[in-house]
N, C-alpha and C positions, 0 to 999 in steps of 0.2 A: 446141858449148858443153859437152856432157857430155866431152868430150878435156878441158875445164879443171879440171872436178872431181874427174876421175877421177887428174890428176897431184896435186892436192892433199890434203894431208893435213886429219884431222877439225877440227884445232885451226885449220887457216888456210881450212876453210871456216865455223867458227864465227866465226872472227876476222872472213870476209868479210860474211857474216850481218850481223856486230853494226853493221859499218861501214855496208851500204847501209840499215841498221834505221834508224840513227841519225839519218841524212840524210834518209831517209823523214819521220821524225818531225820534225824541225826545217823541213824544208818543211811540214808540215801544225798545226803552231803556227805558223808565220809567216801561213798563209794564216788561220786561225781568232781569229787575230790582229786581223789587216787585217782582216775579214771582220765579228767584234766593234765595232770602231771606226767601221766604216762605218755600220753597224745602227741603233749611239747617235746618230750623226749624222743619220740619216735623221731617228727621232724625236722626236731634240729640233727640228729644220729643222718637221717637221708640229705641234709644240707651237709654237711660233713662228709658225705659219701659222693655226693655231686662234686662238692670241690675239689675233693680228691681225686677223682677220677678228671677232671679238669686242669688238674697239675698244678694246683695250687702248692704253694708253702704251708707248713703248719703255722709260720705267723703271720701268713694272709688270712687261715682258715680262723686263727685266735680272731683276730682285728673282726671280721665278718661275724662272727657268734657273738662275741662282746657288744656288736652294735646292733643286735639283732636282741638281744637278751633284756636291756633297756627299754623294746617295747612291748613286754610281754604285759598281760594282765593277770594277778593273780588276788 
């Protein structure tokens, strides 16, 4: 592995740097991503579980997720 670096010059192991950098980073926004969405999902599913078990309506449960849903960050 060091015979690869050692043929390469400064620029094309920056250039290779920035390349596996990149990729690094776009794999770990796609997972933090996915990872976010899942999370929301869990709590609104156990908000839904609370209400229910609370004897809510399903269109009290709608009304409460709808206005819940509006403050999400994505």
């Amino acid at each position: 592995m060091s015979d690869l670096f050692d043929k390469l010059s400064g620029a094309q192991v920056l250039g290779l740097t920035a390349l596996v950098g990149g990729i690094l980073y776009l794999i770990a926004d796609t997972v933090a991503g996915n990872w976010s969405r899942v999370r929301r999902m869990e709590a609104e599913a156990a908000l839904k579980r609370e209400l229910l078990a609370a004897g809510k309506s399903a269109e009290e449960i709608e009304q409460v997720v709808r206005s819940t849903a509006g403050k999400r960050r994505i």
